[in-house]
N, C-alpha and C positions, 0 to 999 in steps of 0.2 A: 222398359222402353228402349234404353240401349241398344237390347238382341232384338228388338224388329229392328231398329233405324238402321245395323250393319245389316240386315239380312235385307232390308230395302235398299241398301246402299251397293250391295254385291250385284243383288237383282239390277239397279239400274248398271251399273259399267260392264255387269254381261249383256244386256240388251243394248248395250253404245255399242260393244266391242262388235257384235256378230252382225248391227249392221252396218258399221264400218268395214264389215270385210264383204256388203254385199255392193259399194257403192261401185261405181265402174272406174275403175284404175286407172283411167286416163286422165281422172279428174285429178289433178294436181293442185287446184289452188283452194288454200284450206279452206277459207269463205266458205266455197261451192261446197266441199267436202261436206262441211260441217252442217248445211242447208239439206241437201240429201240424206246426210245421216241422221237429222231430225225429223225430217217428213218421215222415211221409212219405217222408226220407231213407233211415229204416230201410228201407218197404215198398219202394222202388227199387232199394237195393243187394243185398235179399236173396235174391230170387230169380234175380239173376248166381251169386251167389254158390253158391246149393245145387244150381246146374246143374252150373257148375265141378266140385263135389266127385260130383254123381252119376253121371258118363259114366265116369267109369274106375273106380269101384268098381260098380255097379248093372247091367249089362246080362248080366254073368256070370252072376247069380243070376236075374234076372226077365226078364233079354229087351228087345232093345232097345225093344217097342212099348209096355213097363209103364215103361221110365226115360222115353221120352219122354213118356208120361201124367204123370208123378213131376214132371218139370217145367213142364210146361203147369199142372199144378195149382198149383206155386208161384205161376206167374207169375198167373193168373186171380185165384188167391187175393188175392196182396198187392195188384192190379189192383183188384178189387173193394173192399179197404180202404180203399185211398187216395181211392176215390170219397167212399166213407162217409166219411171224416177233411175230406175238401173242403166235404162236405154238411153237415158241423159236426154229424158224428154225434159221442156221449160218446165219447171218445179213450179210456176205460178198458174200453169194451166193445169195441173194435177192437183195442184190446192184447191180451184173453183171446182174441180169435177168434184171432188170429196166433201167442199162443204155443200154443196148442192144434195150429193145421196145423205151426208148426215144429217143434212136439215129437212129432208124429208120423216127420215128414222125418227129423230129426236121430235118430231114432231106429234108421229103416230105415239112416240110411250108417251108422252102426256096426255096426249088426248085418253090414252088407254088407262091412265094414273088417275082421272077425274078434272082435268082441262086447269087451268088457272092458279084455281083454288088448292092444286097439289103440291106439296115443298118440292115432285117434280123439277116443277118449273124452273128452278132455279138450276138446273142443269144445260139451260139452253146458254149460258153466260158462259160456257165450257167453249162453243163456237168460237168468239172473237181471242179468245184465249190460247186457242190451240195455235189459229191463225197467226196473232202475231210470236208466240215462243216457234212456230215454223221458220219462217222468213225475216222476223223481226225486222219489220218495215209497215211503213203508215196504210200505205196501201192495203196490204194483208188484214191490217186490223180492222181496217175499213169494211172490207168484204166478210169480215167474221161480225160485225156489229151487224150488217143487212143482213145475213143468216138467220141470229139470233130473234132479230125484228120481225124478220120471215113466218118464224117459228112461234111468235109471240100472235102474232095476226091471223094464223091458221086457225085459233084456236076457238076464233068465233064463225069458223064454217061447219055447220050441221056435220055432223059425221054419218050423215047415213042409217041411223041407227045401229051402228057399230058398237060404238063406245056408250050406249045409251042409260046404261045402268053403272057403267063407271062411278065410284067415290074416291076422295080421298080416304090416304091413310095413315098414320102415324110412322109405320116402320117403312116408307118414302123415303123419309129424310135419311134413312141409310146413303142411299145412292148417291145425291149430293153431300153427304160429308164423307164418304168414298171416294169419291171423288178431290174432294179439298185436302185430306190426308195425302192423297195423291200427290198433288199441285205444291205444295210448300215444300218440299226439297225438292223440286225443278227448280221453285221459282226463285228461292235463295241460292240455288247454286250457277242458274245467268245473272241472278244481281251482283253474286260476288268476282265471277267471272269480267261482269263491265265494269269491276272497279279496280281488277288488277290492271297497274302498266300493262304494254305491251314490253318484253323485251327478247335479246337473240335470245336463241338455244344454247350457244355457247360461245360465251366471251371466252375469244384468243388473244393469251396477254405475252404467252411465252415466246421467245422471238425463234424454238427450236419448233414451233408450232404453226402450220398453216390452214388457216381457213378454208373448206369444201361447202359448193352443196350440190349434191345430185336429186335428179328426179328419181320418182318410184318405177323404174325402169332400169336404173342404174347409167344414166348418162349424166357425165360431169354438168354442169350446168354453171358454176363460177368458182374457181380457186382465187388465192390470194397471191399478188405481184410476187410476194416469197419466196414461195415456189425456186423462181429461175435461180435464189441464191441455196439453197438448200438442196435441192434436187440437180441443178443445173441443168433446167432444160425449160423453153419456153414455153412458160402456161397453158399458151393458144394450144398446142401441141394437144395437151390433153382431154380439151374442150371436147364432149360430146361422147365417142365409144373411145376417145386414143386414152383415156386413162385404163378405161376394163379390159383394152388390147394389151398395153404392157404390164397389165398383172400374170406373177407368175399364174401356170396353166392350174399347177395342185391348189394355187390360195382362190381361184374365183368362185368355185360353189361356195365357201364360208363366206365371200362379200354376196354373193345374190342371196344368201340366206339371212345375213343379215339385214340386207335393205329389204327383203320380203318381210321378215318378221318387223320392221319398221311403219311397211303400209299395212301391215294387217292389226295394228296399233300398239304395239311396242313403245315402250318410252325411251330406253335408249339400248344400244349395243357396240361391242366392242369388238374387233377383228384385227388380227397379223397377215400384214400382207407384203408378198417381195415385189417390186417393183422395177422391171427393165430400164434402165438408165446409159444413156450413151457413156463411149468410152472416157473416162478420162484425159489419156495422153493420144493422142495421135496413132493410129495403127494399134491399138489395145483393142479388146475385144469389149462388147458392152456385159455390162453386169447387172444383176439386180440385185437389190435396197433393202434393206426390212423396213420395214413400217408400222407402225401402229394406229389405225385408225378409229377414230369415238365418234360415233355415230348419234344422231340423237331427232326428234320431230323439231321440224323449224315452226317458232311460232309465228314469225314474221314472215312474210314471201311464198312461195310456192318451193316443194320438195322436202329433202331433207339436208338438216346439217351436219357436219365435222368437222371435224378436226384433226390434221395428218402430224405427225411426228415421227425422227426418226427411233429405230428401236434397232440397230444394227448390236450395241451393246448385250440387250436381253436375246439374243441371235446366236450373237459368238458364244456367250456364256453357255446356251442349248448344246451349241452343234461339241463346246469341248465335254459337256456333262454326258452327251451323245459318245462321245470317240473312249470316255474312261470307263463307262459299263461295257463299252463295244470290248476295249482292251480285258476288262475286268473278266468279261465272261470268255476272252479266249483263255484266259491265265487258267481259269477255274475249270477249262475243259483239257485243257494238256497239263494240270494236276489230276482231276479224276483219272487222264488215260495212264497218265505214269504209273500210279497208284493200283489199278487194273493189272499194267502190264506186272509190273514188281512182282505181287503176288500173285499171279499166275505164275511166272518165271519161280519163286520161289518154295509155290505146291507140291511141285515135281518131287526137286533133290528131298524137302522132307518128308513125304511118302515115304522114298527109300528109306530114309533115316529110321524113321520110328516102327519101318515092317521090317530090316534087318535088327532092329533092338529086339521087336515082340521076340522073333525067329531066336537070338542070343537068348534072351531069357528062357526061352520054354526046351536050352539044351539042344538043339535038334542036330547040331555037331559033335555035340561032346559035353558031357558038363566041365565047369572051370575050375581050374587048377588053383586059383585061390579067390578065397569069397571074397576079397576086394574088386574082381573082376566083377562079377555081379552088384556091387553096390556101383563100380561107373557105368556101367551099362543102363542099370537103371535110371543113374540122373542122367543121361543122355536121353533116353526116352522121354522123360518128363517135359527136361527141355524141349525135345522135339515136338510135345503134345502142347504145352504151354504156348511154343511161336506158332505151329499150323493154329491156333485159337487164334492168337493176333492178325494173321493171314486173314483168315476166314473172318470178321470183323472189318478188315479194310476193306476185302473184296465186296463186302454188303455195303458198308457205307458209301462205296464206290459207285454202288448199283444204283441206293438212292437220291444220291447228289446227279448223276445221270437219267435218271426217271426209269430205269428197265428193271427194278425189282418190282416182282409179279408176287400179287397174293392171290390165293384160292378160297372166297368164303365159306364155308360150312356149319352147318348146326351143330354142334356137342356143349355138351355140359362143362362147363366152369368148374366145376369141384372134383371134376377126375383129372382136370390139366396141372390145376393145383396140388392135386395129391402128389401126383408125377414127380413135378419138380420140385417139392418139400422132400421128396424120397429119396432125388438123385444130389441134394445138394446134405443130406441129414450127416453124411459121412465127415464133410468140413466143417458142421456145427459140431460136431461131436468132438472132434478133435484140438475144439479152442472151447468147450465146454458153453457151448452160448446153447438155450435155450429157443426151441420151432416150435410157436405157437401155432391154433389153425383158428378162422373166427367168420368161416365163411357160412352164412343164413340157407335155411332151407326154402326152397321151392325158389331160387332164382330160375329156375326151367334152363331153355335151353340160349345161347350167345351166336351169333350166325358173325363169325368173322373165320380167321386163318388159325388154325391151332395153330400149324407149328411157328407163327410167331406170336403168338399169346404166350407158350409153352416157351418162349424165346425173351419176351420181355420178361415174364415171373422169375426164370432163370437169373438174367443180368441183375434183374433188382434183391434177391434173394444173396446171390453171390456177393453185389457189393456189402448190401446190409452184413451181412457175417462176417467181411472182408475188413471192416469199417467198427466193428463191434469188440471192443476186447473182450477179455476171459470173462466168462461168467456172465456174461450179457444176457439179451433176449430179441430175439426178433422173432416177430408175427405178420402174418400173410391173412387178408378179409375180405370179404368181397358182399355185398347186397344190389339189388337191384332195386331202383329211384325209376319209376315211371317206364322212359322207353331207354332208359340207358341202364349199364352193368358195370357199378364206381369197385372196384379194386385195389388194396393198398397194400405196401410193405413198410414196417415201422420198425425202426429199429432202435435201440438203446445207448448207441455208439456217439462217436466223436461231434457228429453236426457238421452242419455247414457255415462260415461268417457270413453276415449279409451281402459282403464286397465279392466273393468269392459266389454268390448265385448266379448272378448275370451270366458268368463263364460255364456254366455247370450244363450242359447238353450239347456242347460246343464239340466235333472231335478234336480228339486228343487236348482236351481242356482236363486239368487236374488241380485240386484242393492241393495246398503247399503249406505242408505243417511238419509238425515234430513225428507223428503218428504215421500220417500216410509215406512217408520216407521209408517205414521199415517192411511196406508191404509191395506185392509186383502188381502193375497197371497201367494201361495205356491210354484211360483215358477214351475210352471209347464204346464203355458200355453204357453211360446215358445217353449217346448219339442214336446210338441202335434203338432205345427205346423209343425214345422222341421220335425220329424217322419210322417206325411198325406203327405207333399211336396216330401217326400224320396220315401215314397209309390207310388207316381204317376210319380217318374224320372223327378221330376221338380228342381226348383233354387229355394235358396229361398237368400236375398242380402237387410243387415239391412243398411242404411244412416242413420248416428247421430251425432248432433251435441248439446255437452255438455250445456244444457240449454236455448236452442234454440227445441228441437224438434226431432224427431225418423217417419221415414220415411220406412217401412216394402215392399218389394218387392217380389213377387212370380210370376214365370212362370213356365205355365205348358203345355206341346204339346195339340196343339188341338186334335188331332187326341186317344188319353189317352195312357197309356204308355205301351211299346214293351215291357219288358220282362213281367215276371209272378210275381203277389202278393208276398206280402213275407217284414216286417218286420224286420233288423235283429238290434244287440247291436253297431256298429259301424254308425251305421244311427243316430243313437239317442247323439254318441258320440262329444263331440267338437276338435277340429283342434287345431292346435296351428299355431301360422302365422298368424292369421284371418282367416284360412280355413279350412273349415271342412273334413270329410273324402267324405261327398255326393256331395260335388262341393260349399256349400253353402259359401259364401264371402260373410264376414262382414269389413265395413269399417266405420271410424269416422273421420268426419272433425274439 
């Protein structure tokens, strides 16, 4: 019984709510409001209602072309009323027209039900009932008893031979106790209704608080003498449009949206608003106010209530959390440029560097007069190939904290990118004796993203693993495909991560600080690069570590390559606090 009573309870506050929002806006005093909004409901539900009951009793007697006119006229009728009730016709002369066409109707399905003697009948007691839950007045009830009486009295006029074969029936009493299921939560909820006090909408107790209320129009209508000490400026002033005149010009569509959504039946809302205020000293210029306004339905009086307060505190607090990302984000655009520029400025000279090494090594002057010559030539090279890597690494991260690193999607197969880079990295496993596993499943088909930064992350993740791994280790590269995505890992056997130490770990130039990584070179910049390719492509990326046991790197990326548009930006590249990043990435340590 529960889930009808809420689904009867939905149903009624969406039939208040819509036609509350059909009454005519000018009507301001709730009384009236509330008298309009209950005839309207009535004209709406009633002509369902007397179709309902006319198709199975009425087409026996009259024919289906007189039921169908039986119901058109309902509907026309109450159609027509509701205009007039909108037009702010007297709501007591649309009551007599309706009960007048229902006590006709209601008249014909009895007689068509078997006159008297049908539990019918008892539907005519619906009359004086509706009337007074309308207007709730003596009067009204009055006019719905002589309907009902009406109705009762017709029933010994010959019908013509219409109704002549009419009986009762037992499944009758549907309709009046259809009805009565109806009628008990209306009618317990105006008894509970007249047994609440009335009181304000809201008690102003604070003295940094001033009383409002405006019509559904937005014209002030009474503030509190307060006013003149808080605001400094006399009340009268703002009586009428001089309050929505000295709202700032950016804050009035959030107050008209708020007092619309008030009359359209809103319980309450809340709005910031700056407000024009004469100068304080003499020859100063005038300023506007923050404000916070609580808006809410007046139960008492006509319009709506508030409540003003000032909010200049949660204001300034805005405008400095405003001017420090302002600041924030000029710092992090003249690091990106520096950072650009640097390694630009430093691409050049090491070209030269490491093309007069090749040119030295391969003799093309002369061979060297003593092999120590060629062993510094050599570490000059290396060097030179080791920092153009760290170059090229800033200038990407550079790109993506800026948004202009550009990927190209394409369809290839996962397990030839993978071979690639197991091949070009096999020479540094080899030479710390660390075991290249492969674990990648058949038929993932094909990955629609950027090789070469696919072939870019497996790289970084590979290199650290073996980097991270000592002698006689192992690391392993996997990859399967889960539904619409291609999860790929590197796992390796080495040192771990501490838990305290994950949060920093995608961070540039964020580095693990132990006994271990001391003795190795790194900038600290090759999970940045990952996490930044993985953001680009709307993938996951989810590190498993466990503290000297081993580091386990996970990425998924949709097959299908990623739905919105390229693009880079500085919060991609950023780390989460919680373990999570702001791109989705979840990092965890066992």
């Amino acid at each position: 019984m529960s889930f009808f009573a809420t689904r009867y309870a939905e149903l009624k506050r969406a039939v208040a709510d819509g036609c509350d929002r059909i009454v005519h806006p000018r009507m301001t005093v709730d009384a009236e409001r509330a008298v309009q909004r209950r005839i309207l409901g009535t004209l709406l539900v009633y002509p369902f209602l007397a179709s309902i009951a006319a198709w199975p009793l009425l087409p026996a007697g009259i024919g289906v072309d007189l039921t169908l006119a039986f119901t058109c006229v309902a509907f026309i009728g109450c159609g027509l009323a509701a205009l007039a009730v909108m037009a702010r016709r007297a709501a007591g002369a649309v009551l007599a027209a309706m009960l007048a066409l229902a006590t006709v109707q209601i008249a014909f399905l009895i007689a068509a039900a078997g006159g008297l003697q049908s539990p019918l009948t008892l539907i005519a007691a619906a009359l004086p009932v509706e009337a007074w839950l309308a207007l709730r007045t003596r009067r009204a009830l009055g006019w719905g008893v002589g309907a009902m009486a009406a109705v009762l009295l017709s029933q010994g006029i010959p019908a013509a031979g219409l109704f002549a074969g009419a009986d009762a029936a037992a499944w009758q009493w549907l309709l009046p106790l259809a009805y009565a299921a109806l009628l008990l939560p209306r009618a317990s909820g105006t008894l509970g209704a007249a047994r609440r006090p009335a009181s304000e909408s809201i008690a102003v107790t604070d003295e940094d608080r001033i009383g409002v209320r405006f019509a559904p129009n937005g014209d002030l209508l009474d503030i509190d003498a307060a006013a003149r000490d808080l605001l400094g400026i006399d009340p009268d002033l703002l009586i009428g449009t001089g309050f929505f005149q000295r709202v700032h010009v950016a804050d009035r569509v959030a107050l008209l949206c708020a007092l619309a959504d008030l009359r359209d039946g809103a319980d309450r809302r809340k709005v910031e608003v700056r407000l024009r205020l004469p100068a304080i000293q003499e020859g100063a210029a005038p300023f506007h106010r923050a404000l916070a306004l609580d808006l809410t339905q007046a139960t008492t009086g006509a319009g709506i209530a508030g409540a003003l307060r000032d909010n200049s505190e949660v204001a300034d607090l805005r405008a400095a959390l405003a001017a420090a990302r302002e600041a924030n984000a000029s710092l992090e655009a003249g690091k990106t440029r520096f950072l650009a520029a640097v390694s630009h400025e430093l691409r050049t000279p090491l070209n030269s560097i490491i093309g007069f090494s090749d040119m030295l090594l391969c003799e093309v002057h002369g061979r060297f007069a003593d092999p120590r010559q060629r062993e510094t030539v050599e570490i000059v090279r290396e060097a030179g190939n080791h920092l153009l890597a760290v170059v090229n690494s800033i200038l990407d991260v550079s790109k993506m904290e800026a948004g202009s690193y550009t990927t190209n999607p394409e369809p290839f197969r996962f397990g030839e990118a993978a071979e690639l880079c197991t091949a070009m990295v096999r020479l540094q496993a080899e030479a710390k004796q660390v075991r290249l596993l492969t674990d990648i499943a058949t038929g993932n088909g094909e990955v629609k993203a950027d090789r070469r930064a696919v072939q870019q992350m497996l790289l970084n993740l590979l290199s650290n693993a073996i980097k991270f791994t000592p002698d006689g280790g192992e690391v392993s590269v996997g990859a399967k495909r889960i539904g619409s995505r291609l999860h790929f890992w590197v796992s390796d056997t080495g040192i771990g991560i501490a838990a305290d130490d994950l949060n920093r770990i995608g961070q540039p130039f964020a580095q693990v600080q132990n006994d271990y990584t001391r003795q190795v070179e790194g900038t600290g910049l090759g999970l940045a690069l990952v996490k930044g390719l993985v953001a680009l492509h709307e993938g996951t990326m989810s590190i498993d570590s466990t503290f000297g046991k081993g580091t386990t790197v996970t990425i998924g990326l949709p097959i299908d390559g990623p739905a919105g548009a390229n693009g880079g930006g500085l919060a991609r590249l950023r780390g989460g606090r919680g373990g999570e990043d702001v791109n989705g990435t979840l990092r965890k340590a066992s």
